[in-house]
mmJSON file of the N, C-alpha and C atoms, coordinates in Angstrom:
{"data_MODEL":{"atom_site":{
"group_PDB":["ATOM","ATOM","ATOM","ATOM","ATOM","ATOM","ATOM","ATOM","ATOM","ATOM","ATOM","ATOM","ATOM","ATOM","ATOM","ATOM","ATOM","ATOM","ATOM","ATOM","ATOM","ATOM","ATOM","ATOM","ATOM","ATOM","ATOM","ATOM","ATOM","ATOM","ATOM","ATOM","ATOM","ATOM","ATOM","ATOM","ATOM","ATOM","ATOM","ATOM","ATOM","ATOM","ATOM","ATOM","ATOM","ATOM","ATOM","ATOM","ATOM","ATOM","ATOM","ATOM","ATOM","ATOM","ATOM","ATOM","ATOM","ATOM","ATOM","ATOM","ATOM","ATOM","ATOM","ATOM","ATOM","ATOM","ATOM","ATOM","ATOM","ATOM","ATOM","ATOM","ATOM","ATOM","ATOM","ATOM","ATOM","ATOM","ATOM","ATOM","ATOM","ATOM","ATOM","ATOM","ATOM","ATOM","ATOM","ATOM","ATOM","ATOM","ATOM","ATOM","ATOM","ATOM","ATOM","ATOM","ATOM","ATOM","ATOM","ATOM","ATOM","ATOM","ATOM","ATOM","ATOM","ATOM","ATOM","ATOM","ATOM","ATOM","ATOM","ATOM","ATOM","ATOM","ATOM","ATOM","ATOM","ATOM","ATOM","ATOM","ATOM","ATOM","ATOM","ATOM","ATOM","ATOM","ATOM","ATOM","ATOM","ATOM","ATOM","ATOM","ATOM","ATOM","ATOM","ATOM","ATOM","ATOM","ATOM","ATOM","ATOM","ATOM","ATOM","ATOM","ATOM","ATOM","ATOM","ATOM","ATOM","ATOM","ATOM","ATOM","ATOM","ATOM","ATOM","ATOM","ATOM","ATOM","ATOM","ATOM","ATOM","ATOM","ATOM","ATOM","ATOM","ATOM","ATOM","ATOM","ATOM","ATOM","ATOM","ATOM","ATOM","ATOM","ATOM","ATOM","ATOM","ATOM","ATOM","ATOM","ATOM","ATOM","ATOM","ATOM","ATOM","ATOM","ATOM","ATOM","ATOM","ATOM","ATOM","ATOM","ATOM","ATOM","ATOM","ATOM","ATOM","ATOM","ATOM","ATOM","ATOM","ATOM","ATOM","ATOM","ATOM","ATOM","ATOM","ATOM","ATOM","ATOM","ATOM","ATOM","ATOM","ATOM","ATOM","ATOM","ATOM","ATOM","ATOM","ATOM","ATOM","ATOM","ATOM","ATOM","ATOM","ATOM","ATOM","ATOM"],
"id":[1,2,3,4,5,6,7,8,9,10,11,12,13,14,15,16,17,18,19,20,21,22,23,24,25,26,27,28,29,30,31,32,33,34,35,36,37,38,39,40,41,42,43,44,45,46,47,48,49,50,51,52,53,54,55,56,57,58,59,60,61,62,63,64,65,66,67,68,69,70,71,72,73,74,75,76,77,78,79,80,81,82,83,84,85,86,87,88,89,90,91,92,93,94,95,96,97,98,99,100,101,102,103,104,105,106,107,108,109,110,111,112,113,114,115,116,117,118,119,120,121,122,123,124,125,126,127,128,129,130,131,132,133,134,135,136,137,138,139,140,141,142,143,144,145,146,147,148,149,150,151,152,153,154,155,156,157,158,159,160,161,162,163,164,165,166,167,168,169,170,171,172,173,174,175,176,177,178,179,180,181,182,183,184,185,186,187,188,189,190,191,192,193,194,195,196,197,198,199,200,201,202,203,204,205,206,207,208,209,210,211,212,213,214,215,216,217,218,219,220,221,222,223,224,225,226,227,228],
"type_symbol":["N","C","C","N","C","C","N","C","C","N","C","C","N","C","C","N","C","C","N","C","C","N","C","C","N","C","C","N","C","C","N","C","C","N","C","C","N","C","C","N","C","C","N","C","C","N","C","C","N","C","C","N","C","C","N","C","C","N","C","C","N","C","C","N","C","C","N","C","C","N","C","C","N","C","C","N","C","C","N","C","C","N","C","C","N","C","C","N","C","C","N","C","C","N","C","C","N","C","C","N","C","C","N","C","C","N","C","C","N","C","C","N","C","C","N","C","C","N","C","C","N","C","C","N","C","C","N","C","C","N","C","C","N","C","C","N","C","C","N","C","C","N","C","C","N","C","C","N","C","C","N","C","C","N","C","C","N","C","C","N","C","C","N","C","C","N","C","C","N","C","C","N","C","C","N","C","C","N","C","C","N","C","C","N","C","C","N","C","C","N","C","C","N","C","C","N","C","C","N","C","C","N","C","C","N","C","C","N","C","C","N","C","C","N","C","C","N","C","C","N","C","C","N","C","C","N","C","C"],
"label_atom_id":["N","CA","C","N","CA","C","N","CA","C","N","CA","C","N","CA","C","N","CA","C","N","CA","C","N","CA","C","N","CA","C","N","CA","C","N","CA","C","N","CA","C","N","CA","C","N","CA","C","N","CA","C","N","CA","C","N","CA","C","N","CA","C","N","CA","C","N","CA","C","N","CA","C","N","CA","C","N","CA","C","N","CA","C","N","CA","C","N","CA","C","N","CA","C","N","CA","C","N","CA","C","N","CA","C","N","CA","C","N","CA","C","N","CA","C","N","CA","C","N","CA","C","N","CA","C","N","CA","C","N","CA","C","N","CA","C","N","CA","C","N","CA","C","N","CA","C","N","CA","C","N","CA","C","N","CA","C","N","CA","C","N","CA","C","N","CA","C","N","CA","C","N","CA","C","N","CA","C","N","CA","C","N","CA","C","N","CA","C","N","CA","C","N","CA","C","N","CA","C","N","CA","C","N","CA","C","N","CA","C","N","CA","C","N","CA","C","N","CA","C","N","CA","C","N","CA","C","N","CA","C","N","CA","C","N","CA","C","N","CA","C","N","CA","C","N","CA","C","N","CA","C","N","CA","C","N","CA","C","N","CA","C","N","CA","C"],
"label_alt_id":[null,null,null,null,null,null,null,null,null,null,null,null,null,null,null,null,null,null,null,null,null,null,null,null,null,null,null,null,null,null,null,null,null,null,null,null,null,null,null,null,null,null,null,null,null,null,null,null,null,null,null,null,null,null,null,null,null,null,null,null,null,null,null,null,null,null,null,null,null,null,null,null,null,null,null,null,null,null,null,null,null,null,null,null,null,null,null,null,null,null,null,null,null,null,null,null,null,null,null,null,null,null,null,null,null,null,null,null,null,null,null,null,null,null,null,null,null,null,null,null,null,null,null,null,null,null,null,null,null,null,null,null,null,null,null,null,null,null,null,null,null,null,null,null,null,null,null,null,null,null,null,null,null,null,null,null,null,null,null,null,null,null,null,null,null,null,null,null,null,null,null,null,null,null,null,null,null,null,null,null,null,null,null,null,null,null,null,null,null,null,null,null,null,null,null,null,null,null,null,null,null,null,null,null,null,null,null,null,null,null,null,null,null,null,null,null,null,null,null,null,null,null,null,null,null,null,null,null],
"label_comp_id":["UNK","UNK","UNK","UNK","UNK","UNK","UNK","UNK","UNK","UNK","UNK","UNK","UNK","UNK","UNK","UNK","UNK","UNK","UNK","UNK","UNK","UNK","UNK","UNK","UNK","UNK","UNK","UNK","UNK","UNK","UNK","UNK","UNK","UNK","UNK","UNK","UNK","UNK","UNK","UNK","UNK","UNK","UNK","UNK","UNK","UNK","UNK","UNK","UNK","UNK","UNK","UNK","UNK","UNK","UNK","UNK","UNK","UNK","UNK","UNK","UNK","UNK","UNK","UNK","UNK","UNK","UNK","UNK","UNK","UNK","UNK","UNK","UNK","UNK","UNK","UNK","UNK","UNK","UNK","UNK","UNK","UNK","UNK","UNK","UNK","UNK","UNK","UNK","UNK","UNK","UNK","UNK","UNK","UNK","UNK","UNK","UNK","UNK","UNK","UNK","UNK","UNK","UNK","UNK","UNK","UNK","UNK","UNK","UNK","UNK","UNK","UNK","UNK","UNK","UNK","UNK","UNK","UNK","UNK","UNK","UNK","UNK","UNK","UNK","UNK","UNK","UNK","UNK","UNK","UNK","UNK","UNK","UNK","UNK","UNK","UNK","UNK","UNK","UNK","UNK","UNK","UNK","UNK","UNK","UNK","UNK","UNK","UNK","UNK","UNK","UNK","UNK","UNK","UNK","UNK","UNK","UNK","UNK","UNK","UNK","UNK","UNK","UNK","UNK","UNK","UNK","UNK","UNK","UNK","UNK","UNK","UNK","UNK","UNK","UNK","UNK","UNK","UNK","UNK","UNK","UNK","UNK","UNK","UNK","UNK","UNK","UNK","UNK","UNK","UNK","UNK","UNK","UNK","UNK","UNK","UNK","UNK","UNK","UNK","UNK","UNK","UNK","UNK","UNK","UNK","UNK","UNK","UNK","UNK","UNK","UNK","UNK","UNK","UNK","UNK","UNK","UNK","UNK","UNK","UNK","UNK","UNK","UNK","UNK","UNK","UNK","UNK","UNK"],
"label_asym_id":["A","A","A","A","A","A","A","A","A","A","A","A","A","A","A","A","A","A","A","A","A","A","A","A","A","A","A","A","A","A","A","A","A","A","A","A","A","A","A","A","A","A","A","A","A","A","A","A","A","A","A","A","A","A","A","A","A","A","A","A","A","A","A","A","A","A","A","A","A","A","A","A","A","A","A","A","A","A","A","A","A","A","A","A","A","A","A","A","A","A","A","A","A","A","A","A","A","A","A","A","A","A","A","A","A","A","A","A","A","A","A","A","A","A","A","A","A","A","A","A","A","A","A","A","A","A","A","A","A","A","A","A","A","A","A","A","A","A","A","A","A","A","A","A","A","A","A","A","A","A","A","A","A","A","A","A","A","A","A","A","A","A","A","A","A","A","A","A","A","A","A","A","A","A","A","A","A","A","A","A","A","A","A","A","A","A","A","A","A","A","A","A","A","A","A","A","A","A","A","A","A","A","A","A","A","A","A","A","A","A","A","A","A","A","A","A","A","A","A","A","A","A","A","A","A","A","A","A"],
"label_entity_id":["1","1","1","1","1","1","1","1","1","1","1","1","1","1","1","1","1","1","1","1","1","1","1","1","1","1","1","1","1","1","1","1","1","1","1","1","1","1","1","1","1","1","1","1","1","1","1","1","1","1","1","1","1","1","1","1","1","1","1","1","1","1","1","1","1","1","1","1","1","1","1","1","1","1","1","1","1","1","1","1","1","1","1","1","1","1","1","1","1","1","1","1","1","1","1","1","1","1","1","1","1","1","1","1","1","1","1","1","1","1","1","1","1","1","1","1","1","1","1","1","1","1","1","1","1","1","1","1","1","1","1","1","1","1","1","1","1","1","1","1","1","1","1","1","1","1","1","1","1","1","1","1","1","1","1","1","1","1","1","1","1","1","1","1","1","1","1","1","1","1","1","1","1","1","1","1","1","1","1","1","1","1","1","1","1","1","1","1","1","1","1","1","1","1","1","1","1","1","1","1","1","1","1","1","1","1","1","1","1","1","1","1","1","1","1","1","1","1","1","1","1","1","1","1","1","1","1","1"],
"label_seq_id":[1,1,1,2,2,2,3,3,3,4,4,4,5,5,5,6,6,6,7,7,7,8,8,8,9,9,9,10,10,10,11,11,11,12,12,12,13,13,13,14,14,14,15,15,15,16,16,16,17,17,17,18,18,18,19,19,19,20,20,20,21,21,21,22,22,22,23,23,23,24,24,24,25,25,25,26,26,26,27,27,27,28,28,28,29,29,29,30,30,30,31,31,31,32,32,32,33,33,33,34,34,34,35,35,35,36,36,36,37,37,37,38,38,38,39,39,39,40,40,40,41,41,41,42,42,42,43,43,43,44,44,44,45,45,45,46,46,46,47,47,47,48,48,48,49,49,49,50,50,50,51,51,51,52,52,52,53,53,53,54,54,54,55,55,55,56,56,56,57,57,57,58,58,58,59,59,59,60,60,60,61,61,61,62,62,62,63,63,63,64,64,64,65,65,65,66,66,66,67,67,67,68,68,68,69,69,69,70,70,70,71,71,71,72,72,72,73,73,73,74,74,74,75,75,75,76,76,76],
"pdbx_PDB_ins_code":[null,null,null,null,null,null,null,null,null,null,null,null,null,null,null,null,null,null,null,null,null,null,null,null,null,null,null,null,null,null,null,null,null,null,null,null,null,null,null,null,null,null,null,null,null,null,null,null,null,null,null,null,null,null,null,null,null,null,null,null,null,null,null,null,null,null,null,null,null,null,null,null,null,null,null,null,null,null,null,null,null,null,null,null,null,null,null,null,null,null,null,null,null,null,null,null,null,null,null,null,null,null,null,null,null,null,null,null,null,null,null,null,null,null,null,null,null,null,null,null,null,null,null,null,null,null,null,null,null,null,null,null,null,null,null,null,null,null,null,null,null,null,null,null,null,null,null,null,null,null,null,null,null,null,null,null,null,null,null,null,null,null,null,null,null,null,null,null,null,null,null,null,null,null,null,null,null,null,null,null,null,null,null,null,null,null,null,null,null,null,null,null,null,null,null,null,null,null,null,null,null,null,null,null,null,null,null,null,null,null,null,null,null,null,null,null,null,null,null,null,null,null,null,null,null,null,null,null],
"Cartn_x":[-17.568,-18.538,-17.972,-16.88,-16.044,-16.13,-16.113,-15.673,-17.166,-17.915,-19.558,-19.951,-19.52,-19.738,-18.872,-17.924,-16.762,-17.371,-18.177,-18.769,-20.017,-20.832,-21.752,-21.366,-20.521,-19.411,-19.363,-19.237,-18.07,-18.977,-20.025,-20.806,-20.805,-21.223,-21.066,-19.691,-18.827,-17.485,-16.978,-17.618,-17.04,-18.046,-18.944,-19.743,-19.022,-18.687,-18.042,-16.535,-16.101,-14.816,-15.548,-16.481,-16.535,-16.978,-17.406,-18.341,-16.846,-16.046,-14.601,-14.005,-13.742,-13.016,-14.04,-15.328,-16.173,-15.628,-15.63,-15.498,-14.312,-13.365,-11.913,-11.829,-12.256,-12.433,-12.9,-14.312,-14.932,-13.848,-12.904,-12.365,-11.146,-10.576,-9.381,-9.909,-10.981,-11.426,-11.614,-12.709,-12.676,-11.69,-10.337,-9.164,-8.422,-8.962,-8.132,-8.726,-10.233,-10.879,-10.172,-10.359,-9.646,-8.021,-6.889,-6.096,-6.168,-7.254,-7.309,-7.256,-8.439,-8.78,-8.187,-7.363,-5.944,-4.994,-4.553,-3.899,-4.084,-6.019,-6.171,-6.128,-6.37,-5.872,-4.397,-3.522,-2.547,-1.81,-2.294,-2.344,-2.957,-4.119,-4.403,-3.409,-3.143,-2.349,-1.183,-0.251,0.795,0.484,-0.829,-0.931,-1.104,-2.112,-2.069,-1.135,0.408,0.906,2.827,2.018,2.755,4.011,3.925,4.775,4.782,3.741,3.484,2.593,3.258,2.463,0.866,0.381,-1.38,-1.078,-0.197,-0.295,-0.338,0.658,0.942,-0.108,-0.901,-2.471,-3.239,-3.429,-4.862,-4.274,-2.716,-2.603,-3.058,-2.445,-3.149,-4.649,-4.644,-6.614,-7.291,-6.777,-7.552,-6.82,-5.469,-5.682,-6.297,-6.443,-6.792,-8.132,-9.067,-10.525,-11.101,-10.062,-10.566,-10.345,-9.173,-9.02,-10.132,-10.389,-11.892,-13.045,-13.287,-14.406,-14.547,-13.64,-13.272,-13.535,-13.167,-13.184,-14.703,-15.911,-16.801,-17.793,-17.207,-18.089,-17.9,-16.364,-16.547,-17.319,-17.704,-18.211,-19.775,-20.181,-21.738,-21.788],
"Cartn_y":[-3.766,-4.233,-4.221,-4.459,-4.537,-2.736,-1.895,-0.632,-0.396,-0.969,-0.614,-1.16,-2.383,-3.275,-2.487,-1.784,-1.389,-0.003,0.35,1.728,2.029,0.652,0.259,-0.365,-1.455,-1.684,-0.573,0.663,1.444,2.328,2.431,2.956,1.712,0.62,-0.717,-0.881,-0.725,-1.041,0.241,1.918,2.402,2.442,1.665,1.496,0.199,-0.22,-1.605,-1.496,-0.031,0.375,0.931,1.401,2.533,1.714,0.49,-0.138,-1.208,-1.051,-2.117,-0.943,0.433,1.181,1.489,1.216,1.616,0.154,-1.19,-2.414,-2.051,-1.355,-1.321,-0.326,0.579,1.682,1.145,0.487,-0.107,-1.303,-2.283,-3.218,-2.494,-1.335,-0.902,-0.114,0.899,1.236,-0.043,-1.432,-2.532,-2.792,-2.795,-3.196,-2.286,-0.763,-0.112,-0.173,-0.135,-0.645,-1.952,-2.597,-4.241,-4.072,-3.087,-3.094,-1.915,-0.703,-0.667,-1.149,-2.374,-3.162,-4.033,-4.383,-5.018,-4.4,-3.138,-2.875,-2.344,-1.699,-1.859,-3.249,-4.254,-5.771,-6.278,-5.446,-5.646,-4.831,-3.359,-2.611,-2.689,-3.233,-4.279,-5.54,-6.4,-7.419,-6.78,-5.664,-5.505,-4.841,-4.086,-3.539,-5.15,-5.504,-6.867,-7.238,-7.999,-8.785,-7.638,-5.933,-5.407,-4.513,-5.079,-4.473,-3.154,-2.156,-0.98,-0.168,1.061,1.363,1.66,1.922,2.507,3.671,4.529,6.017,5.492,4.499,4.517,3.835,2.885,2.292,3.357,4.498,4.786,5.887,6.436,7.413,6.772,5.627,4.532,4.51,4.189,3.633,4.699,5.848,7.136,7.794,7.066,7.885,6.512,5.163,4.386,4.904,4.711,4.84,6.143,7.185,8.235,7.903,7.324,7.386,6.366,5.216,4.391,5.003,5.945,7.172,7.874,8.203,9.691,8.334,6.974,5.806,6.116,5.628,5.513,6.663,7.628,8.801,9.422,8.81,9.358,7.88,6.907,6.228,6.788,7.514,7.311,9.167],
"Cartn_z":[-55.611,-54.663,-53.243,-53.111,-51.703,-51.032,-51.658,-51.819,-50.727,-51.468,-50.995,-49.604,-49.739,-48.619,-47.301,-47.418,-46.801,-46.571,-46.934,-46.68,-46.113,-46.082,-45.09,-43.739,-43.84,-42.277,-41.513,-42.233,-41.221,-39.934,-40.092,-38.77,-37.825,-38.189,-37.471,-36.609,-37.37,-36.941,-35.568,-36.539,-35.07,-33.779,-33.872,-32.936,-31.53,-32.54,-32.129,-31.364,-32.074,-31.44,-30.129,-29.931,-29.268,-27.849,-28.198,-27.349,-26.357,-27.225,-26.692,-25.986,-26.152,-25.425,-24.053,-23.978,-22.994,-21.695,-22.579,-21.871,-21.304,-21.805,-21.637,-20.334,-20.275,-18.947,-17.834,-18.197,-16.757,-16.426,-17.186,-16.475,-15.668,-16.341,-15.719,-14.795,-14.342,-13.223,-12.039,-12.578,-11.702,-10.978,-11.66,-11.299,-10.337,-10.252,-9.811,-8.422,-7.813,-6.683,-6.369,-6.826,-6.346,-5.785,-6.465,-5.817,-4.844,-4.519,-3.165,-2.286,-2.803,-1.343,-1.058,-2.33,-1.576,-0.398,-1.032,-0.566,1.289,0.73,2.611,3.603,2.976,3.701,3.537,3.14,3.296,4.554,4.649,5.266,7.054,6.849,7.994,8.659,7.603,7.844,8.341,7.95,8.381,9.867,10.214,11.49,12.567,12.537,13.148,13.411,12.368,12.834,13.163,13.816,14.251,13.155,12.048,10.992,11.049,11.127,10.859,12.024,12.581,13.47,13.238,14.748,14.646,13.366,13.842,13.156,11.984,11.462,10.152,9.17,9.989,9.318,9.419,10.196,9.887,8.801,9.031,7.281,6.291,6.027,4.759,4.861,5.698,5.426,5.106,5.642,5.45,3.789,3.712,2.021,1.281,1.387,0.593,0.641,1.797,1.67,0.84,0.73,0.199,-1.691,-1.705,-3.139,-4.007,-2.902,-3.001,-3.09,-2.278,-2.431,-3.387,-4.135,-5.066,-6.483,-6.676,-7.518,-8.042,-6.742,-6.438,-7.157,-6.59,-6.877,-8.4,-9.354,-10.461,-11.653,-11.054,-11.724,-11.882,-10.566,-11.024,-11.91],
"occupancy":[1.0,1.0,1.0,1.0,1.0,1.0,1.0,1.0,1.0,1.0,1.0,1.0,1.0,1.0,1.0,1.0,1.0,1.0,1.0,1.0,1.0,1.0,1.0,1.0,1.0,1.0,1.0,1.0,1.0,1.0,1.0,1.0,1.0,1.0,1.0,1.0,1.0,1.0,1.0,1.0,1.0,1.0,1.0,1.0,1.0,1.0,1.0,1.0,1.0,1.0,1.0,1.0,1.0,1.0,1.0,1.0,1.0,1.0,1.0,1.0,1.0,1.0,1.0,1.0,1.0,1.0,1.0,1.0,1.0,1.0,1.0,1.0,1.0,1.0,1.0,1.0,1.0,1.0,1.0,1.0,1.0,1.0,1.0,1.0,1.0,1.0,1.0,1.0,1.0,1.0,1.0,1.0,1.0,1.0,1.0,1.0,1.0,1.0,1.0,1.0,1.0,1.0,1.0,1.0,1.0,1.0,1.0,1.0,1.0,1.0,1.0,1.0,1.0,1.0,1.0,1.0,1.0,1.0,1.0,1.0,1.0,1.0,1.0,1.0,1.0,1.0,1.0,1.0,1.0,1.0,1.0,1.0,1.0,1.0,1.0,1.0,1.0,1.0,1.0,1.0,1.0,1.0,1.0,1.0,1.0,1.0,1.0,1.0,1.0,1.0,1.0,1.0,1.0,1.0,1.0,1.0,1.0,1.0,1.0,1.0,1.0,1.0,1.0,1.0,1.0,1.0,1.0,1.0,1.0,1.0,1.0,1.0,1.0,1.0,1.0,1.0,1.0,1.0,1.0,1.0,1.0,1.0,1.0,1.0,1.0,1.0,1.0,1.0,1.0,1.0,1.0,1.0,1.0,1.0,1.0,1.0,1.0,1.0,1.0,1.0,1.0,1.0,1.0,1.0,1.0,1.0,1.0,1.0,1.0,1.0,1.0,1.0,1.0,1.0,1.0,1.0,1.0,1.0,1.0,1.0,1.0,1.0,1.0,1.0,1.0,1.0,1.0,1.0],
"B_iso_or_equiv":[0.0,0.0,0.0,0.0,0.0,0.0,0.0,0.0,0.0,0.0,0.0,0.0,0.0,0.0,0.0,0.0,0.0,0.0,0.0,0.0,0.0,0.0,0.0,0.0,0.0,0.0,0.0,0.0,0.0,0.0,0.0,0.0,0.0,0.0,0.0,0.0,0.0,0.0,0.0,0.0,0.0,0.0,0.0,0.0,0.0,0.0,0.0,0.0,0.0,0.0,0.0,0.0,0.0,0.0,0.0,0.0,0.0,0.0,0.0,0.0,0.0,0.0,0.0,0.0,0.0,0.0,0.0,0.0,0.0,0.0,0.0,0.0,0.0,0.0,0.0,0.0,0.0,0.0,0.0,0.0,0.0,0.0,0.0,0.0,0.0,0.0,0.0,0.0,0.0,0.0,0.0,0.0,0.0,0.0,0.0,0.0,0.0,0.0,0.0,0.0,0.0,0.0,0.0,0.0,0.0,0.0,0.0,0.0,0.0,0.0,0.0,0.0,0.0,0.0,0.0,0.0,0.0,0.0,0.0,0.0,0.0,0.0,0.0,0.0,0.0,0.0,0.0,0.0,0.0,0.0,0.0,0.0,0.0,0.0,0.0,0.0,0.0,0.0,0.0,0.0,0.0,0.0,0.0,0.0,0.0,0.0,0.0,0.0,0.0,0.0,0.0,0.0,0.0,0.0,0.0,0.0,0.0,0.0,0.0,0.0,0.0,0.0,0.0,0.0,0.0,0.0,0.0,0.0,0.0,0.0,0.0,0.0,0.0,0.0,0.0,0.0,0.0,0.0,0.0,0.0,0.0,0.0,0.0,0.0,0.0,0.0,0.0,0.0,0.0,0.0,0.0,0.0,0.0,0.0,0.0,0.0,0.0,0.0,0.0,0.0,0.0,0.0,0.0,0.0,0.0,0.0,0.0,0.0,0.0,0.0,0.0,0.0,0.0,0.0,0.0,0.0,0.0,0.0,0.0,0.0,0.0,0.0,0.0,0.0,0.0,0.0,0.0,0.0],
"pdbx_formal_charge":[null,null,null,null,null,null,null,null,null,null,null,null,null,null,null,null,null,null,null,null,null,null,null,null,null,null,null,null,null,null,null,null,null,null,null,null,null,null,null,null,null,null,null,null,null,null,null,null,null,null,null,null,null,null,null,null,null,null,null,null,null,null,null,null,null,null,null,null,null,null,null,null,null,null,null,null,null,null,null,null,null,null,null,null,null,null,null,null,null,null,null,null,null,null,null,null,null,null,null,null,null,null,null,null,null,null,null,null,null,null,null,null,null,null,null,null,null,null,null,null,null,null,null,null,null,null,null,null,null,null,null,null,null,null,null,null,null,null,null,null,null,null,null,null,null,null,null,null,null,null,null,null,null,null,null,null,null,null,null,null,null,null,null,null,null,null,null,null,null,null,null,null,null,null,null,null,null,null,null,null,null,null,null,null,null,null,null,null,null,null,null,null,null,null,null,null,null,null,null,null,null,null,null,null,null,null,null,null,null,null,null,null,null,null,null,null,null,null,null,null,null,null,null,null,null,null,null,null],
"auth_seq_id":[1,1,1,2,2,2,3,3,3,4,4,4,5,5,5,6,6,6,7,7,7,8,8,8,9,9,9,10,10,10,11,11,11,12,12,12,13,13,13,14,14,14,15,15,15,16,16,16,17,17,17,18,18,18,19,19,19,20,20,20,21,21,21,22,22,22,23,23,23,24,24,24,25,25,25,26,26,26,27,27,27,28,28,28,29,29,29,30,30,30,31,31,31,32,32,32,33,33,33,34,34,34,35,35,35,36,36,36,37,37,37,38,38,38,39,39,39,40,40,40,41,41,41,42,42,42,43,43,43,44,44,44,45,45,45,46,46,46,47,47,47,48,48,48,49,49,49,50,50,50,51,51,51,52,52,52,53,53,53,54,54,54,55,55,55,56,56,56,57,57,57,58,58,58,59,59,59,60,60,60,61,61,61,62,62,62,63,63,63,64,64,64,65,65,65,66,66,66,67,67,67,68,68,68,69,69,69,70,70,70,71,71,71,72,72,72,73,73,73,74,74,74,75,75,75,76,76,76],
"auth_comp_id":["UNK","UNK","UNK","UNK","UNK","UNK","UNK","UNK","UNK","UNK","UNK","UNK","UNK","UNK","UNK","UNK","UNK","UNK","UNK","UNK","UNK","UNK","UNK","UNK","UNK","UNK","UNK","UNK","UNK","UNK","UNK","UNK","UNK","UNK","UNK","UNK","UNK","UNK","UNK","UNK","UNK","UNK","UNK","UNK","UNK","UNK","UNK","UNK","UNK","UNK","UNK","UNK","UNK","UNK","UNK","UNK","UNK","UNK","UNK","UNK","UNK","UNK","UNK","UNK","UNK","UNK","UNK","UNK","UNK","UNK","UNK","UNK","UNK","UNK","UNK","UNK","UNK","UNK","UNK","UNK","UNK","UNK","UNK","UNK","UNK","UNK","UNK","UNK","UNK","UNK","UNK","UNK","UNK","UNK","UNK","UNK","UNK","UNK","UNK","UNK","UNK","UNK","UNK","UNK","UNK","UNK","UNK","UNK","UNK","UNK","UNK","UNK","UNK","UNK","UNK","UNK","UNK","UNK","UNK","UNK","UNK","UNK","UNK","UNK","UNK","UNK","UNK","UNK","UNK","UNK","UNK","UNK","UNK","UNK","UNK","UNK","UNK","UNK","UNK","UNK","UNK","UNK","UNK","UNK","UNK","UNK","UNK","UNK","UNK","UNK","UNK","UNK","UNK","UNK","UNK","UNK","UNK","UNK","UNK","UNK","UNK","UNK","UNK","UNK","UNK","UNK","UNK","UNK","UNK","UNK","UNK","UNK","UNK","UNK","UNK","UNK","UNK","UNK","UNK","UNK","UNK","UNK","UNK","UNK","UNK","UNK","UNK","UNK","UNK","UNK","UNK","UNK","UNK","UNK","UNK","UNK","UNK","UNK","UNK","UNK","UNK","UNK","UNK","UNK","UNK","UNK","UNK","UNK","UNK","UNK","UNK","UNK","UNK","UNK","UNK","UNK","UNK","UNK","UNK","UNK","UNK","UNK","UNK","UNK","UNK","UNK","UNK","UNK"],
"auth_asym_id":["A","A","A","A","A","A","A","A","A","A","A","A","A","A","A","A","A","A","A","A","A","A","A","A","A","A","A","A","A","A","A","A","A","A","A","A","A","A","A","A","A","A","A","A","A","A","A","A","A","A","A","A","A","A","A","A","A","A","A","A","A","A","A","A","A","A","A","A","A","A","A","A","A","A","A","A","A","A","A","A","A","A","A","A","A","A","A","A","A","A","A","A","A","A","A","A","A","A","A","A","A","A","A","A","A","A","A","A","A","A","A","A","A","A","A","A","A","A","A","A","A","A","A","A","A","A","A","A","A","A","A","A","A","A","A","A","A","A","A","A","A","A","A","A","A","A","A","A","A","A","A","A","A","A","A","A","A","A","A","A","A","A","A","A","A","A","A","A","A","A","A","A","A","A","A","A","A","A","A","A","A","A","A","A","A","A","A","A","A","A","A","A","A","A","A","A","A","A","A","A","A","A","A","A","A","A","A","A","A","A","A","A","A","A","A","A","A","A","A","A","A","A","A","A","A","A","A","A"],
"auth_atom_id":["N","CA","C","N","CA","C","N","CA","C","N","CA","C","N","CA","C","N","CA","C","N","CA","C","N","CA","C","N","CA","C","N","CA","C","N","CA","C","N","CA","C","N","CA","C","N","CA","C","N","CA","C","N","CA","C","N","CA","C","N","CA","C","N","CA","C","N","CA","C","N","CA","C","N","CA","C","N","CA","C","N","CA","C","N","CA","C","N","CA","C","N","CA","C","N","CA","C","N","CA","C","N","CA","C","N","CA","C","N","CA","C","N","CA","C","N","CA","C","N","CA","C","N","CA","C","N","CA","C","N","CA","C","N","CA","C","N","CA","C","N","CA","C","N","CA","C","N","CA","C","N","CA","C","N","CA","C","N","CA","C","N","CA","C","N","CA","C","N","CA","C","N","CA","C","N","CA","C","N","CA","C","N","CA","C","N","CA","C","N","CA","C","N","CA","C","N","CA","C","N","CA","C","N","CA","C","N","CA","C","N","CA","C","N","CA","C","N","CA","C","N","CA","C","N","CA","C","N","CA","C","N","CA","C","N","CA","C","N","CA","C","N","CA","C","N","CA","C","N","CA","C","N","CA","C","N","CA","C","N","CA","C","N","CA","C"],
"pdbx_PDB_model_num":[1,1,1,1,1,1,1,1,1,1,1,1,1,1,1,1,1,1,1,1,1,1,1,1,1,1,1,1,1,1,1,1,1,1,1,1,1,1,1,1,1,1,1,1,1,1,1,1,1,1,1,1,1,1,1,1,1,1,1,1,1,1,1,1,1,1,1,1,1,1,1,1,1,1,1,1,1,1,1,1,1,1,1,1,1,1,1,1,1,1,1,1,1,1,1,1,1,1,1,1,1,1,1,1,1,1,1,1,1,1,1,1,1,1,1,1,1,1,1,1,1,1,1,1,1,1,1,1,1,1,1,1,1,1,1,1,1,1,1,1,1,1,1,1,1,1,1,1,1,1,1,1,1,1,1,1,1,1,1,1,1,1,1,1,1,1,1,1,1,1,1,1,1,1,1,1,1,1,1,1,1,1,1,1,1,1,1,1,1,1,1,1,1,1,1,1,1,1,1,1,1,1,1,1,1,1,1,1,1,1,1,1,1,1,1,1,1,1,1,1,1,1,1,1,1,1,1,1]
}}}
């Protein structure tokens, strides 16, 4: 009887896998935007309080914002 029961589960179950590896992508994409935009307010913060030149914020901002863009555009 287990054999049976175990052979009806199993579409259920890889549905269930399939649906945890989907949760699993969108949180690690979430995460990977979030430490952009860390990293462009960090990037800010260090121009402000003089750490890092003009030149050297807008290379960053201009590769962060793009890799934010390219994030963006493979979600939809």
């Amino acid at each position: 009887m287990l054999l049976v029961d175990d052979l009806l589960m199993l579409p259920l179950r890889g549905f269930i896998g399939i649906f945890k590896k989907i949760g699993e992508m969108a949180e690690t994409e979430s995460s990977d935007a979030d430490r952009i935009r860390e990293k462009l307010m960090e990037a800010r913060l260090g121009f402000e309080l003089d750490e890092i030149s003009e030149e050297e914020y807008e290379k960053l901002e201009t590769e962060l914002l793009a890799r934010l863009n390219s994030l963006r555009e493979s979600r939809s």
